[in-house]
N, C-alpha and C positions, 0 to 999 in steps of 0.2 A: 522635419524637425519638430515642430507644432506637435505631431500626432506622436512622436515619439515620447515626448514631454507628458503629453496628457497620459498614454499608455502606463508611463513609470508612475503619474503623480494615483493612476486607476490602482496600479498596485501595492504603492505603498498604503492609500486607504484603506485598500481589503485585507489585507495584511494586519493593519492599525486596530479596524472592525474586529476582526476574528482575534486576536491578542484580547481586547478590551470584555469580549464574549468569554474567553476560554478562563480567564486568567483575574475577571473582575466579575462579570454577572454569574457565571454558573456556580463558585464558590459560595456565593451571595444567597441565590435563591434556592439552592439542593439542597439537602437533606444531606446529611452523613455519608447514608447507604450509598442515595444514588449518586452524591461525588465521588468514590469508590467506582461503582458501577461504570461512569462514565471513564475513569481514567484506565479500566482495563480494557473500554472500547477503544480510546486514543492510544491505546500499544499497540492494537490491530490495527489500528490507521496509520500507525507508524512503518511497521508492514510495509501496507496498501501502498505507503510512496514507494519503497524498492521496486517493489512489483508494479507499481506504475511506469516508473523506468525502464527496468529490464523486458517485459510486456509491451503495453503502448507503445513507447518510443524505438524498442530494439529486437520486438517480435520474438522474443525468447520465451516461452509460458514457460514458466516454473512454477511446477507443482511440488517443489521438495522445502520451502522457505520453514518449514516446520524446523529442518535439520538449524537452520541458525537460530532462527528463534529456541527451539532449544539449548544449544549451544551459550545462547547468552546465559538463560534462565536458570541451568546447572551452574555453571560458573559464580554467578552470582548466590543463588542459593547453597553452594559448599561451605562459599567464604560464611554465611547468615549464620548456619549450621554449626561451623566452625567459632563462631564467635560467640553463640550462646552458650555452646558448651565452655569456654573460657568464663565466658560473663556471669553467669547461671548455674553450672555446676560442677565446674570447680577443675574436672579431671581434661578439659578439653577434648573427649570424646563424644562425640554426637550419639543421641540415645539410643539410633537406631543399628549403628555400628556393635552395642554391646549386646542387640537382643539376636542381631542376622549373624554376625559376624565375630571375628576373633577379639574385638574391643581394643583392635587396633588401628591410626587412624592411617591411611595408605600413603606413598611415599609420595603419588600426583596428587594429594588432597593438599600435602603440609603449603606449598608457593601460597595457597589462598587464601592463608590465615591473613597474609597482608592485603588491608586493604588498596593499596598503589596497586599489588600486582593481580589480584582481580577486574580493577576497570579496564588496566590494560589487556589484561586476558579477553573481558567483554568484547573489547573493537578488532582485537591482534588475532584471535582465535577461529571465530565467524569470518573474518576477511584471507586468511592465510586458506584456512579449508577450500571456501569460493577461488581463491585464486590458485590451487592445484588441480581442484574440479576442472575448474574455466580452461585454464593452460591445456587440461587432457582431453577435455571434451571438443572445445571450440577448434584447435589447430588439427585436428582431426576430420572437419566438418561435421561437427555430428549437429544438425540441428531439427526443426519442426516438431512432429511428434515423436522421431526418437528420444530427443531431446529431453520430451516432459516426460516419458517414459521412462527416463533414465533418475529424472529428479524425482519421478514420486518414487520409484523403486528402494533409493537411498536416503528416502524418509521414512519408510516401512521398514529398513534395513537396522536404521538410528532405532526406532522404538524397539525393537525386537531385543538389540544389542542391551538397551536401558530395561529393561524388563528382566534379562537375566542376570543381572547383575543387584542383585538384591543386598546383597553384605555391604555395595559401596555406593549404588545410587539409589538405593527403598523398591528397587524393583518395580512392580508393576503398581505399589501404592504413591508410590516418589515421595518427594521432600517437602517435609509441611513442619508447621508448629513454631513457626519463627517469632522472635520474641523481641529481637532492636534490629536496625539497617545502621551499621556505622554509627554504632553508639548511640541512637534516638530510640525510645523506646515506641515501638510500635502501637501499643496500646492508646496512646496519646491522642486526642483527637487530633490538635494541632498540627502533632508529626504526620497524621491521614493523609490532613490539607497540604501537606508541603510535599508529601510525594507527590499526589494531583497536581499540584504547580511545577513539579519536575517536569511530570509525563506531557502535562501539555507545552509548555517550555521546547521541548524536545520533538515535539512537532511540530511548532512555528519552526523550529529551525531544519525540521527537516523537509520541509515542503519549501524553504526559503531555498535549501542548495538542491534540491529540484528543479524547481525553477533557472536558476544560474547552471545546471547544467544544461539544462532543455535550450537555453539561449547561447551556449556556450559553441565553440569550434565542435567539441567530442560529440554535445547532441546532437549538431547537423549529422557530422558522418556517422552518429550511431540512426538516425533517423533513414539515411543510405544506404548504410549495409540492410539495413532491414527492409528495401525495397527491390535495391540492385548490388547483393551481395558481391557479384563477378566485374561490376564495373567499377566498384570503389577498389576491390584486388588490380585489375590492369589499372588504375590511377596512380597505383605505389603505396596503397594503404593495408596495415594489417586487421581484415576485418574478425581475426581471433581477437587479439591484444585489444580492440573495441570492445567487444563484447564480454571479455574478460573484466575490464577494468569498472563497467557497469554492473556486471555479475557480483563482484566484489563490493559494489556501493549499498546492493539491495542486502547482501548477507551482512556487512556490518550494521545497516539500518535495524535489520529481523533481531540483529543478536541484541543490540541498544533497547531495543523493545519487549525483549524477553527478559530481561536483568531490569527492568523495570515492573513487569508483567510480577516477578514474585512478590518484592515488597508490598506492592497494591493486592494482590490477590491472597496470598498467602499457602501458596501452594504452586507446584508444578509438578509432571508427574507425563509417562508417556505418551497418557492421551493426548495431552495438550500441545504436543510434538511429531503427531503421526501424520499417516495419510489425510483421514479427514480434515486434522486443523488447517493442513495443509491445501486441499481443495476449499474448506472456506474462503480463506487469505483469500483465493483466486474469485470464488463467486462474488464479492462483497466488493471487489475492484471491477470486474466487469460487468454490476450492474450501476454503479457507478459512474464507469467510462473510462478505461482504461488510458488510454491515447491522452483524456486533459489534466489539467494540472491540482485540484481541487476532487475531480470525480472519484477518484479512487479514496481519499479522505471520507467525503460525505457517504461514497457506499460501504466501507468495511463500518461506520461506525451503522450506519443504519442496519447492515445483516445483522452484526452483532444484538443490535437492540431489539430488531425483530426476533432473533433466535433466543432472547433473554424471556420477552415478552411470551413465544407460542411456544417454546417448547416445555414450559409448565404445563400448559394447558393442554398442549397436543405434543404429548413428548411423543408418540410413535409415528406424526403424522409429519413432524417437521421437516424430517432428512426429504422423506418424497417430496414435500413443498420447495425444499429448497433447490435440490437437482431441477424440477420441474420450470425453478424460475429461472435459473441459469440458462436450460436449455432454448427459455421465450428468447433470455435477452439476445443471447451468440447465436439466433435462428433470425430474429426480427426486429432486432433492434441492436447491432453490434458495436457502436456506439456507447451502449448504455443510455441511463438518462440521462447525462449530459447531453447527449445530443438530440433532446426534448427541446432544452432549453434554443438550441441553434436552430431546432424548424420551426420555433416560435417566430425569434429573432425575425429568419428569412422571409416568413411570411407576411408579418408587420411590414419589414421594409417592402415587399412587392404590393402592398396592397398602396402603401403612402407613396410609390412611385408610379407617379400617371404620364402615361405616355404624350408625346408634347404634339399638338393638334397642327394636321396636316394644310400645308398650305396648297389650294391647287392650281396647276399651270394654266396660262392661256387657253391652251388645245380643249383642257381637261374644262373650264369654266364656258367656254362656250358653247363644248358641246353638249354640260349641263342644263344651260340657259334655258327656262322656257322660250315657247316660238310664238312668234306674235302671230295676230292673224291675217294678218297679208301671207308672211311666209307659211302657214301654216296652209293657206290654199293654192302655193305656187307648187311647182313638179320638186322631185327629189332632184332630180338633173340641174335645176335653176336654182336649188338651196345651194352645191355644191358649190 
């Protein structure tokens, strides 16, 4: 009970720490830019937790999270689109509709003018997809690398699709030039800060029901299925409907993080939705740590900063850096760095655990004993 207590009181501290960091210091001492900068990292960590989940905990790699994270991103950026042309100019046609397109706006665009039925679209849209995916994929058994095979496939599939579509999604330049988010005007430094306070907001909370699943009934038996799929079946468990309903947690996470990703960035567009963004997602979790509850956060925002940081500098040399480090971690270190921090740990504790000093028997003390010298000149036959 004791350890219990401390456990809880350990996390609500770290929890408290990291709020007072995210949310009071970085505000404080960043600059504009790199408060910006950092809150398009924390969409990627936003990510990172799905894919912690479904990954770590339920051994599912998903390489397609591109597909929700876009999914939020469009959605969101219609409605922006849609509003500046009401707010700005006048005819509520988006500018990009009159230059591709018939300057008409299409009949799936008009629900998004509202803003209600855009947030809802964000979380309804990304979770419905994942759970038709999930229901066809999983009760079929498809899993391991068909599995990711199939997710990165239907992220290459998504860009392809948004690329030719140019009259109604910017095609392959996508949707830029946004001007307010629900009436604030972007330009505002102020309005900057308060999206950064959304985005990280939204990762305290979402690394909060990480947690409370991971501790929860479903993460046991998602933790089960993923070791002993065929025993948790003969138990009386549906280890599709498991897998599905975590599938579903990570795609509306991706998509919350994409519909945040535009405001802060100011753009989205298919690269940002393809195969590679999508194998990032994954690198930045697995060097991280997939499997703990923090490591996936600490690694996407770190790739992210490292890929900000060298790919200026070495824009041709990145992509092979980054494959290359992928392949250290998932070769020699599948853990990630989190689990640096654990063979620390262990080792500390073996060093400060000393073995407890032998007591020895009768038998054993006598026949230690040095021999005096009478016995030592008497026969072996007369010692005994």
């Amino acid at each position: 009970m004791k350890g219990l207590l401390q456990g809880r009181l350990g996390t609500a501290a770290g929890f408290a720490a990291a709020a007072v960091l995210l949310l009071v210091v970085a505000p404080a001492v960043l600059s504009a830019f790199n408060l910006g900068l950092l809150g398009k990292f924390l969409c990627f960590a936003i990510v990172a937790v799905g894919i912690g989940l479904a990954w770590g905990r339920g051994g599912m790699l998903t390489l397609g999270q591109g597909v929700f994270f876009g999914l939020g991103a469009y959605i969101m950026a219609m409605h922006m689109k849609l509003a500046d042309a009401s707010l700005f100019g006048g005819s509520g046609v988006p500018d990009f509709m009159s230059l591709y397109g018939s300057g008409q706006v299409p009949g799936w665009w008009e629900p998004f003018r509202s803003p209600a039925v855009t947030l809802l679209a964000v979380v309804l849209v990304p979770g419905l997809v994942a759970l038709i995916l999930g229901l066809a994929v999983f009760k079929r058994r498809v899993k391991g690398a068909y599995f990711a095979i199939l997710s990165q496939a239907l992220a290459a599939a998504f860009a392809v699709f948004l690329i030719g579509q140019q009259a109604t999604t910017g095609g392959s330049n996508g949707l830029s030039g946004f001007r307010s988010f629900f009436g604030f005007d972007l330009q505002d430094p102020d309005n900057k800060v308060m999206l950064y306070m959304i985005a990280a907001a939204v990762l305290l909370l979402s690394v909060a029901l990480a947690r409370q699943l991971m501790h929860s009934r479903l993460g046991e038996l998602l933790v089960a299925v993923r070791d002993q799929e065929e025993r948790v079946r003969f138990l009386g468990y549906d280890p599709a409907s498991i897998k599905t309903a975590i599938y579903v947690v990570a795609a509306v996470l991706a998509g919350i993080a994409g519909a945040l990703f535009v405001p802060l960035v100011g753009i989205i567009s298919p690269a940002d939705v393809g195969v590679i963004p999508s194998i990032a997602f994954i690198i930045g979790v697995a060097i991280g740590g997939r499997a703990t509850l923090l490591g996936p956060v600490l690694g996407a925002v770190g790739a992210a900063a490292a890929q900000s940081a060298l790919s200026s500098t070495f824009p041709s040399f990145w992509v092979y850096f980054q494959g290359l480090l992928f392949v250290l971690v998932i070769g020699f270190m599948p853990g990630g760095l989190a689990s640096l921090a654990s063979m620390v740990g262990k080792r500390r504790r073996n060093r400060t655990a000393r073995p407890l000093p032998s007591v020895p028997t009768p038998a054993a003390a006598s026949a230690s004993a040095p021999l005096t010298e009478g016995e030592a000149s008497m026969p072996e036959e007369a010692r005994r």
